[in-house]
N, C-alpha and C positions, 0 to 999 in steps of 0.2 A: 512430609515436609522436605525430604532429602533431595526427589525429585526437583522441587518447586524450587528451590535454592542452587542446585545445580543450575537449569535452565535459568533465572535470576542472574547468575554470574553471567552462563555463557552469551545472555543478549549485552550485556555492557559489553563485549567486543566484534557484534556484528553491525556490518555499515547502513546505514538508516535504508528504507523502502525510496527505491527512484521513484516509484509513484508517489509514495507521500511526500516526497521533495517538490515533484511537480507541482501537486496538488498545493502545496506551501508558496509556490512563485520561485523556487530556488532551485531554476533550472540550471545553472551551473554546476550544482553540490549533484541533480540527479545525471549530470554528461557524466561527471569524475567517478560517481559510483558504478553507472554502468560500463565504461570504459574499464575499472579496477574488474570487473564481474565477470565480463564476456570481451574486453580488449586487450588483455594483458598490461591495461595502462595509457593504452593508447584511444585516444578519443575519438580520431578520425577510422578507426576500423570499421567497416561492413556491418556486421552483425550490431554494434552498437550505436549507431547511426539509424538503422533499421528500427532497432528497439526503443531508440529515441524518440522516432518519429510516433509509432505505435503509440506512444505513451503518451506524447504529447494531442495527436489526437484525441485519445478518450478522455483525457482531463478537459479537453474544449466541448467534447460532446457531453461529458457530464456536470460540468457548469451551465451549459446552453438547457439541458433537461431535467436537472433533479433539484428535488428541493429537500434541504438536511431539515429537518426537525424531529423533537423527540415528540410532535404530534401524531408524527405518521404510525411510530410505537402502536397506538391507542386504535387504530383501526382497526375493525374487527379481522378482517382478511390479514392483516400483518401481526394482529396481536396473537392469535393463534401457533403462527409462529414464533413466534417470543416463546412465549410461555413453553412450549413443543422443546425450543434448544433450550433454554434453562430447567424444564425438568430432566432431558436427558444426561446434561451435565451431571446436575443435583445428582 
């Protein structure tokens, strides 16, 4: 449990996932974070502009193609998987 609680504390002070910010519509909070990451703060830097854009493209590519549901789970081809990472865990 020591482990699990360490890691537990340590993500309450890391800054959310830019992708999951995009993916949320809260493309603002994902420029601020990756500017904090790879800008030194700075929004308009190279490299985070780059990584902006990156991002923002596959979150249009993957709204345009995927579909979320916990049907796809139940597939035989994906459920094999499943089961495959939870037994490893386990």
């Amino acid at each position: 449990m020591v482990p699990a609680i360490i890691l537990f504390t340590g993500l309450l002070f890391f800054p959310k996932s830019p992708r999951w910010l995009a993916m949320k519509g809260r493309w603002d909070e994902a420029r601020e974070v990756l500017a904090g990451l790879h800008g030194g703060g700075d929004p308009s830097h190279p490299l985070v502009l780059a990584e902006f854009l990156e991002i923002e493209e596959q979150v249009r590519l993957d709204r345009e193609n995927t579909q979320n549901s916990w049907r796809e789970m139940a597939k035989p081809k994906t459920a094999k998987r499943v089961f495959l990472g939870c037994g490893l865990q386990a």
